[in-house]
C-alpha positions as CSV (number, residue, x, y, z in Angstrom):
1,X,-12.6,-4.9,-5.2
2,X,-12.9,-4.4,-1.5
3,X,-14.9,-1.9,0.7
4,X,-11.1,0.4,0.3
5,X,-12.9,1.5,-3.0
6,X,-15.4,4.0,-0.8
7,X,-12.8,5.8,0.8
8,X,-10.8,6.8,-2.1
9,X,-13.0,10.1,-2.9
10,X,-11.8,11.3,0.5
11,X,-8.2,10.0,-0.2
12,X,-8.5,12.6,-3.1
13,X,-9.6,15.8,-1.0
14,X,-6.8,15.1,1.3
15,X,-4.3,14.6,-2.1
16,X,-6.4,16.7,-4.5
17,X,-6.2,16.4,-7.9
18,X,-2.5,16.4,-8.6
19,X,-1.5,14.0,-5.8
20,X,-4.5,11.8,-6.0
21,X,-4.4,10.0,-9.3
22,X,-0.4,10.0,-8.8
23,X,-0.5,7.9,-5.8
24,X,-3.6,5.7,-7.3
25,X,-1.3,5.1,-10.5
26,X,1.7,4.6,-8.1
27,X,-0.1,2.0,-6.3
28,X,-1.5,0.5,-9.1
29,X,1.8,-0.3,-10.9
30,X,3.4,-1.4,-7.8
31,X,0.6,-4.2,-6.8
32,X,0.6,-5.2,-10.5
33,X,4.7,-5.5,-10.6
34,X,4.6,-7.3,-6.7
35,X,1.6,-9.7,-7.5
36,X,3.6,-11.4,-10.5
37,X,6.8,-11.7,-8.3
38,X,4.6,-13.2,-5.5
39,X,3.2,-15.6,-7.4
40,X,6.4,-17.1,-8.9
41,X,7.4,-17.9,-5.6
42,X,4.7,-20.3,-4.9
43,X,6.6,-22.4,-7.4
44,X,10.3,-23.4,-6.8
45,X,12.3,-26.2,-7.9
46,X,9.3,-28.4,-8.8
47,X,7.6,-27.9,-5.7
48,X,4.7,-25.9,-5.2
49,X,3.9,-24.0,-2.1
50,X,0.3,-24.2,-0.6
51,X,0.8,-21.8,2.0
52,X,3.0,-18.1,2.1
53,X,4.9,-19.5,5.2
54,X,5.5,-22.9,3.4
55,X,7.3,-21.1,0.4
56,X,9.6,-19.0,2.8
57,X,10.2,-21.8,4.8
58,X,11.3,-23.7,1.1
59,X,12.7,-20.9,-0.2
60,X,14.7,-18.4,2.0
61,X,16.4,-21.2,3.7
62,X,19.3,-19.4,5.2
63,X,17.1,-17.6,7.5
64,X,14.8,-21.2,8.1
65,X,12.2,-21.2,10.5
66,X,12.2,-17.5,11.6
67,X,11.4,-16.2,7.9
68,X,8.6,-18.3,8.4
69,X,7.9,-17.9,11.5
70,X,7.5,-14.3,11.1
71,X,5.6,-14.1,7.7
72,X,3.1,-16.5,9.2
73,X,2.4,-14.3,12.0
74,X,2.6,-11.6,9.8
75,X,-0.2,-12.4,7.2
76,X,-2.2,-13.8,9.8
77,X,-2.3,-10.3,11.8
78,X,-2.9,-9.3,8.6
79,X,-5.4,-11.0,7.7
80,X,-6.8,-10.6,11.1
81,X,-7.4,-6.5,11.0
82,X,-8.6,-6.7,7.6
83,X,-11.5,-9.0,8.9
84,X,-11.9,-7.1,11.5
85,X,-12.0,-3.5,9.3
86,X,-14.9,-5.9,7.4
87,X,-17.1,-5.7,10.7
88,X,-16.9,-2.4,11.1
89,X,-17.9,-1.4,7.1
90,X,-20.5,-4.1,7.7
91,X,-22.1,-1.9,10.6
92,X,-21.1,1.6,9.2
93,X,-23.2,0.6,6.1
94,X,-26.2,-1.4,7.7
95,X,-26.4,2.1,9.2
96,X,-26.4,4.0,6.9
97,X,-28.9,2.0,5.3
98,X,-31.5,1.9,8.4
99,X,-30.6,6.1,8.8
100,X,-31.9,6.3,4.9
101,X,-35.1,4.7,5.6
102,X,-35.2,7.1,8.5
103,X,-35.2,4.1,11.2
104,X,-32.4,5.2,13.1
105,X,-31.5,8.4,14.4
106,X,-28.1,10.1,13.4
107,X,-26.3,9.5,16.7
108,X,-27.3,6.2,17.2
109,X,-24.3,3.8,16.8
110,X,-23.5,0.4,14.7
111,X,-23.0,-1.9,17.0
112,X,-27.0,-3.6,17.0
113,X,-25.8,-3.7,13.1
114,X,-22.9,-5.8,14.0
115,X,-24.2,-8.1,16.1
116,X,-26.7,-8.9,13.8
117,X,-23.7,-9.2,11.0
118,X,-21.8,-11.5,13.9
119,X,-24.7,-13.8,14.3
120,X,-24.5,-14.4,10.6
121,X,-20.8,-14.8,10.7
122,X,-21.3,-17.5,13.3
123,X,-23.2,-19.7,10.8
124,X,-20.7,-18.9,7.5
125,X,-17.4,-19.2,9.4
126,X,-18.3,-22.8,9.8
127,X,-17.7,-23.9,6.3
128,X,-14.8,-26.2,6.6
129,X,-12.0,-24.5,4.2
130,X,-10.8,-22.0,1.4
131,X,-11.4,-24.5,-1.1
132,X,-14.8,-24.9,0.3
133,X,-16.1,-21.2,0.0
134,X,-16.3,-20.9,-3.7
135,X,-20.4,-19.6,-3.2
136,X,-19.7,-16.8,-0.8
137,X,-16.5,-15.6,-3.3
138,X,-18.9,-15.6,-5.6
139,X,-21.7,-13.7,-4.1
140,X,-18.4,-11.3,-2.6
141,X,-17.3,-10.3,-5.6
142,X,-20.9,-9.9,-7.2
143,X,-21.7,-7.4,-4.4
144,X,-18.8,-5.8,-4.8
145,X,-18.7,-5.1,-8.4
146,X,-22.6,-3.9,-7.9
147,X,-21.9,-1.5,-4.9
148,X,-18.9,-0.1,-6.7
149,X,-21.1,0.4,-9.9
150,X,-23.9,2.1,-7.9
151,X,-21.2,4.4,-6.4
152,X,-19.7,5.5,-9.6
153,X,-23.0,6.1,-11.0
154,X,-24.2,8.5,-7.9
155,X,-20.5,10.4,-8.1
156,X,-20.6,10.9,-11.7
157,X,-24.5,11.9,-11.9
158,X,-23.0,14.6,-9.3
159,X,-19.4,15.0,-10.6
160,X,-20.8,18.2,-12.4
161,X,-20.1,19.9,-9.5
162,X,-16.6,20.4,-10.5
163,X,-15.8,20.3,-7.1
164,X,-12.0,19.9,-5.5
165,X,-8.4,21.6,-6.1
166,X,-4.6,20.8,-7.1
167,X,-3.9,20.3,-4.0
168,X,-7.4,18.9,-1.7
169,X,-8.1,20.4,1.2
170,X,-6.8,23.9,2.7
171,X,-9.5,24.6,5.5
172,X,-7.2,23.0,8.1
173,X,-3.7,23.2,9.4
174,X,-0.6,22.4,8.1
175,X,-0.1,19.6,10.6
176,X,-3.9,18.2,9.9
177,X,-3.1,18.2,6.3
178,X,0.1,16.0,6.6
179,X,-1.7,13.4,8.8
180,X,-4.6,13.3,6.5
181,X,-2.3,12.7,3.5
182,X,-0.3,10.6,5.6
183,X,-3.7,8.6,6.8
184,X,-4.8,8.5,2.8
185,X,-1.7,6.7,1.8
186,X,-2.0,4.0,4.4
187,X,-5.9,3.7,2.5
188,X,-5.1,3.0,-0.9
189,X,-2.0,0.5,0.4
190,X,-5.6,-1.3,2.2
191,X,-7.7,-0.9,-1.2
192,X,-4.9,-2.1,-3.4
193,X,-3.4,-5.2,-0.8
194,X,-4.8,-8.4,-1.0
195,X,-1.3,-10.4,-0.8
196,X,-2.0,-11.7,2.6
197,X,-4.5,-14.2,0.3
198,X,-2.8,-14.8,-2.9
199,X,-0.9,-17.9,-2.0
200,X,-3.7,-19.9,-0.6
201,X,-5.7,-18.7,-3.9
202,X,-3.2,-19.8,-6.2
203,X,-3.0,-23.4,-4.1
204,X,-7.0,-23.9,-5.0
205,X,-6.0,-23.6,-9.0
206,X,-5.8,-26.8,-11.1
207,X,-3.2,-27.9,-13.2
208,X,-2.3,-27.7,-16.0
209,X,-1.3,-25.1,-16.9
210,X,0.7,-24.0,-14.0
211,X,-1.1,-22.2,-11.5
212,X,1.5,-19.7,-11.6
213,X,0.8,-18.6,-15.0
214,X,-2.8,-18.5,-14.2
215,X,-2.8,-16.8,-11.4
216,X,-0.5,-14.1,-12.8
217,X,-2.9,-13.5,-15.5
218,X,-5.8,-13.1,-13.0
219,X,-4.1,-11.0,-11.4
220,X,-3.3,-8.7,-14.0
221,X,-6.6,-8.5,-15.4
222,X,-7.9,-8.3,-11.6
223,X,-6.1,-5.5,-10.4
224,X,-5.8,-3.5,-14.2
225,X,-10.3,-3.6,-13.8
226,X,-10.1,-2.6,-10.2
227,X,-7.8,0.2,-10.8
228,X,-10.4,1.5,-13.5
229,X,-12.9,1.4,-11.2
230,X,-10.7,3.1,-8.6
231,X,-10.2,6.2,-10.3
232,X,-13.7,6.5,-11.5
233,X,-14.8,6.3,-8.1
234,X,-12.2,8.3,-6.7
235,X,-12.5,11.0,-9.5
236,X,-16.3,11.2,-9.7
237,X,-17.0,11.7,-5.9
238,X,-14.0,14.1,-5.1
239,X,-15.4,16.2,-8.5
240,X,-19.1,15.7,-6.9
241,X,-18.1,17.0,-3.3
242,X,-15.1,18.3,-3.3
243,X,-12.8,18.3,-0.2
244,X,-16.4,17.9,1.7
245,X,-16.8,14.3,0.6
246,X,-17.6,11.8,4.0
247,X,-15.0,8.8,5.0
248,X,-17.4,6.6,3.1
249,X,-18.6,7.9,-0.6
250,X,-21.9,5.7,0.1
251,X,-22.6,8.1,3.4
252,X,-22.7,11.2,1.0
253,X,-25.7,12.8,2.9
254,X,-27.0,14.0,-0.8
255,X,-25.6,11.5,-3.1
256,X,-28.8,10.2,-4.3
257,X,-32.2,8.6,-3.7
258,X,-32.9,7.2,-0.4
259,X,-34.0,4.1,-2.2
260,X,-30.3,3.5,-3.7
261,X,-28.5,4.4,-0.5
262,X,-30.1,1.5,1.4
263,X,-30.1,-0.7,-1.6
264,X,-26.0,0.0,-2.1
265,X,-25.6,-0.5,1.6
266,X,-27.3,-3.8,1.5
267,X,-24.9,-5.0,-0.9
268,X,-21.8,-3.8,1.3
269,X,-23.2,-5.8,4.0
270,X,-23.8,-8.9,1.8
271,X,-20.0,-8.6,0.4
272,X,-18.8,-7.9,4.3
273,X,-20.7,-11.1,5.2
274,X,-19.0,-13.1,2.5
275,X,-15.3,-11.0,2.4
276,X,-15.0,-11.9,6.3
277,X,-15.6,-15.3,5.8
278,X,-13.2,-15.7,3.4
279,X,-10.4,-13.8,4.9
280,X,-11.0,-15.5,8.5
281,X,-11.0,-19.0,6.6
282,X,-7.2,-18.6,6.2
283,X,-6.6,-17.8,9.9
284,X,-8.6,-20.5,11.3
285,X,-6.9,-23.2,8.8
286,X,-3.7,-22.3,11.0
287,X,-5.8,-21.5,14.4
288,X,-7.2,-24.9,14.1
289,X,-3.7,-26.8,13.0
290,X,-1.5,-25.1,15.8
291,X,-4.0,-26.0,18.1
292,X,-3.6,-29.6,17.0
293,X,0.4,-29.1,17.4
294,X,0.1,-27.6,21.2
295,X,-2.5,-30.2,21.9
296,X,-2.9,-33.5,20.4
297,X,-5.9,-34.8,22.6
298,X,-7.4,-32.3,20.2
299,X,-7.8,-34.7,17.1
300,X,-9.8,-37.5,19.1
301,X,-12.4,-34.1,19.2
302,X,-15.0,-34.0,16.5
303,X,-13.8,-31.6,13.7
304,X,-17.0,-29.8,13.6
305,X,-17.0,-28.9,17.5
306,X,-13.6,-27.6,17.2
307,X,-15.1,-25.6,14.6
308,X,-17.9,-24.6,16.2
309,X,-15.9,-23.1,19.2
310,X,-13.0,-21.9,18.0
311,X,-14.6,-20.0,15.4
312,X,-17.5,-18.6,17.2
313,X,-14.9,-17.4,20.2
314,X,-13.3,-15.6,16.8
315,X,-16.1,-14.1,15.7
316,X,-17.0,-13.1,19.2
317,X,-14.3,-10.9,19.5
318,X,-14.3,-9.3,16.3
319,X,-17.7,-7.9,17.0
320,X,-17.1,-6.5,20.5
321,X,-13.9,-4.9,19.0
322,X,-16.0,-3.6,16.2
323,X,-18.5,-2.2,18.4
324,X,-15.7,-0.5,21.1
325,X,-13.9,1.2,17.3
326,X,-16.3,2.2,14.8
327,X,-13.2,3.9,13.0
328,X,-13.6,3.0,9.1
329,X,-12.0,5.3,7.5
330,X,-9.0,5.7,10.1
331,X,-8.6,1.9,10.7
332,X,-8.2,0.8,6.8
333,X,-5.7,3.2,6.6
334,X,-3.9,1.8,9.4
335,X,-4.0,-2.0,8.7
336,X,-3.2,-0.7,5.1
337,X,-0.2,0.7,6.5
338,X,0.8,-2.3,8.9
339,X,0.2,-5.0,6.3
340,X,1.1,-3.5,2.7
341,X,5.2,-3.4,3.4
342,X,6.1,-6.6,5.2
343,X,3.5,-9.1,3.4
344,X,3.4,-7.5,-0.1
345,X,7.1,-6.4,-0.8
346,X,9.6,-7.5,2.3
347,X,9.1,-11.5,1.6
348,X,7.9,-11.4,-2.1
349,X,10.8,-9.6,-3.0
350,X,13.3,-11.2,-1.0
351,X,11.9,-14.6,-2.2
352,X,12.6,-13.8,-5.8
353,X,15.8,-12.7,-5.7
354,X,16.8,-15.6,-3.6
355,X,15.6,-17.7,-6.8
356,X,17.0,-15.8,-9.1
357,X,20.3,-14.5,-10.3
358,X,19.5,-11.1,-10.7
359,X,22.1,-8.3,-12.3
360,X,22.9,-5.2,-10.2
361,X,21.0,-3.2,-11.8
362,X,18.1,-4.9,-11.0
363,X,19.1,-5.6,-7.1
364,X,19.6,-2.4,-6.6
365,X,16.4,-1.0,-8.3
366,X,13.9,-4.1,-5.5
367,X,16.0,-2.7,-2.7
368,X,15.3,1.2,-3.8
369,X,11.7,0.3,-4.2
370,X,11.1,-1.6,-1.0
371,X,12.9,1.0,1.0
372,X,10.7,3.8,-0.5
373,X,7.3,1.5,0.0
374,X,8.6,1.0,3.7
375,X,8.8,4.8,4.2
376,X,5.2,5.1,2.8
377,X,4.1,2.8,5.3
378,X,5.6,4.3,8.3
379,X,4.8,7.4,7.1
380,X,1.2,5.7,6.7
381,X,1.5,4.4,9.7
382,X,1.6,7.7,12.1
383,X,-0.8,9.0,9.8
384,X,-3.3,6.4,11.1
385,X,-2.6,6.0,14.5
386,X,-2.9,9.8,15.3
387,X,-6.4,10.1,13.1
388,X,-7.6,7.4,15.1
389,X,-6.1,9.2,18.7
390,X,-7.7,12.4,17.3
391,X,-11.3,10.9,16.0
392,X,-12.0,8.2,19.0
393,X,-12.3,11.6,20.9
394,X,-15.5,11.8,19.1
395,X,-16.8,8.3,20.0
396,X,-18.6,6.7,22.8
397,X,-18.3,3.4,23.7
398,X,-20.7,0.6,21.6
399,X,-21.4,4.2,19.6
C-alpha cells in the first residue's frame, strides 16, 4: 500500500459513486490477473530471471537486445518518477503535519520538508542492495498499513455525511470534468502498479518452492488486502466530503484531531523515507553496473565511494525537482499513466504468450485487453499533463 491510497477519495468525486468503485474493481482484477502472468515469466526453461530486462532478453528473443533494451529503460524511468512522486508526498505531509501543530503558515511551501527528507535519503540510499533493505521494507510497509488505518478511521468517523453523487462532481465544466476523470484514471493505474519491482522481489525469494509460486501467492493476497483497503478509503472519505474532499484525504482541513493529523503525517514520511529507498535501490543497482560497463577504471574505485557519489548526486536531484513541482496529486496520476501500460501489460503479456501456446481465443482476448489498458493510459496521460499545465499556474518556485 503506497501513498496512491490518499488520493483515491478524490478519484471518487471526480468518478462519483457509479464510476468509482467500477474503475477500482477494474483495476483491481487487472493487477491481480497481470501480476500472476508477470511472475511466470521470471521462470523459463529452467532458468530463472533476476532482473525484468534479463527475462526479456531470455525470453522474447526474436526482438533480442531492443526488448531489453527498452524495458530496462522503461522500468527504470519508471521507477525513477515514482521515487521522485515519494519526495514530494514526503514534503506535502511533513507539511501538513508542521501546519497542524500551527508551525507553519498555509502558504509556506514544502521544500525545507524535503530537504530535511533528502538529507535522510542521503544516509539510507547507501545500503548496498535490494537484498539488503529487508528493515526499511519492514518499517515501509508498517507505516503504511498504520497511515492507511488512521485514514479509514477519520473518513468513516465522518462518512455520515452521506456526502457525494452518481456521477462526482458537477460544479465545473464539461471539459474540467473529462481531464479530472481522465487525471483519476492515471491515479489508481499509480496506486495499484508496483510491477516495475516485482522481478527483483521475486529474485530475493528462496527456493524451494519455486519463487514463482510464492510470489504469485503474495501477490494475490497482497493486492486482494490492498484493494479492501482501497475502497474503504476511497468510499469513506468521498461519503465524508463529498466532491469537496482535498488531493490528499490526510490534508482534510476537518478530518480530525490535530493530534492525529500530525501523527498520520509522521508515518507517511517514515514510509516515504523507507518506499524511496527501496524503489531508488533498483535504479542504482543498474546506475552503478552501466557505469562499470562505460568505464572500467571504475572497479579499481572503492564500492562505497562510488556509492557515496553516485547516490547522493541522485538524491540531489530528486529534491530540487521536488521542491521546483510540489504537484502530488497531478504527478501520481501522470507517472501512473506513463508506467502502468508499457511495464505492467506490454512486456508481461507479450512474454507469456511467447512461452506459451495459447488458443485464439485467448490471443485475441491479451491483445483486446492491452489495447483497451493502452487507451486508459493515453487517455490518463493528457489527463495529467494538462492538470499539471493548469495547477503549476498556482505555484511558485521552491513553493
Amino acid at each position: 500500500m503506497g501513498a496512491g491510497v490518499l488520493s483515491l477519495p478524490n478519484v471518487f468525486s471526480w468518478m462519483g459513486w457509479v464510476g468509482g468503485p467500477i474503475c477500482i474493481v477494474f483495476f483491481y482484477l487487472c493487477t491481480l490477473y497481470l501480476s500472476n502472468r508477470l511472475a511466470e515469466t521470471m521462470e523459463w526453461k529452467g532458468k530463472r530471471a533476476s532482473t525484468y530486462r534479463e527475462a526479456v532478453r531470455t525470453i522474447l528473443v526474436r526482438e533480442g537486445e531492443r526488448a531489453a533494451l527498452a524495458c530496462g529503460w522503461l522500468q527504470l524511468g519508471t521507477l525513477t518518477l515514482v521515487t521522485f512522486a515519494y519526495y514530494i508526498a514526503a514534503g506535502t505531509s511533513g507539511r501538513a503535519a508542521l501546519k497542524a501543530l500551527d508551525h507553519y503558515g498555509s502558504n509556506e511551501g514544502i521544500w525545507p520538508v524535503v530537504l530535511v527528507f533528502a538529507g535522510l535519503q542521503m544516509v539510507l540510499v547507501q545500503i548496498p542492495s535490494l537484498d539488503a533493505a529487508w528493515l526499511p521494507s519492514a518499517i515501509g510497509s508498517a507505516m503504511s498499513l498504520a497511515y492507511s488505518a488512521i485514514a479509514l478511521g477519520l473518513s468513516a468517523a465522518k462518512a455520515g455525511n452521506n456526502l457525494g453523487s452518481a456521477t462526482g462532481r458537477d460544479d465545473v465544466t464539461i471539459a474540467e470534468k473529462a481531464f479530472g476523470v481522465l487525471n483519476s484514471i492515471g491515479a489508481l493505474a499509480f496506486a495499484f502498479n508496483f510491477s516495475a519491482l516485482l522481478p527483483e522481489i521475486q529474485n530475493t525469494i528462496r527456493e524451494p518452492p519455486s519463487a514463482t509460486k510464492s510470489m504469485q501467492s503474495a501477490a494475490g493476497y497482497s493486492i486482494t488486502f490492498v484493494f479492501i483497503f482501497y475502497t474503504g478509503v476511497a468510499s469513506a472519505g468521498y461519503a465524508a466530503f463529498g466532491d469537496e474532499v482535498a488531493g490528499s484525504i490526510l490534508a482534510q482541513p476537518d478530518i480530525g484531531p490535530a493530534w492525529t493529523i500530525v501523527l498520520a503525517n509522521i508515518l507517511i514520511f517514515v514510509h516515504m523515507l523507507a518506499a524511496a529507498q527501496l524503489f531508488s535501490q533498483v535504479i542504482f543497482g543498474a546506475l552503478e553496473l552501466q557505469l562499470h560497463a562505460w568505464w572500467p577504471s571504475l572497479r579499481a574505485m572503492r564500492s562505497w565511494l562510488l556509492r557515496l557519489v553516485v547516490r547522493s548526486a541522485a538524491v540531489c536531484i530528486w529534491a530540487v525537482l521536488a521542491c521546483i513541482v510540489p504537484l502530488f496529486t497531478d504527478f501520481v496520476g501522470l507517472v501512473g499513466a506513463l508506467a502502468y501500460w508499457p511495464t505492467f501489460v506490454l512486456f508481461p503479456l507479450g512474454m507469456w504468450v511467447r512461452m506459451h501456446a495459447t488458443s485464439k481465443r485467448r490471443y485475441v482476448f491479451y491483445h483486446t485487453l492491452s489495447a483497451v489498458l493502452l487507451a486508459l493510459s493515453v487517455a490518463a496521460l493528457i489527463g495529467s499533463i494538462r492538470s499539471i499545465i493548469v495547477d503549476a499556474g498556482e505555484y511558485r518556485l521552491f513553493h
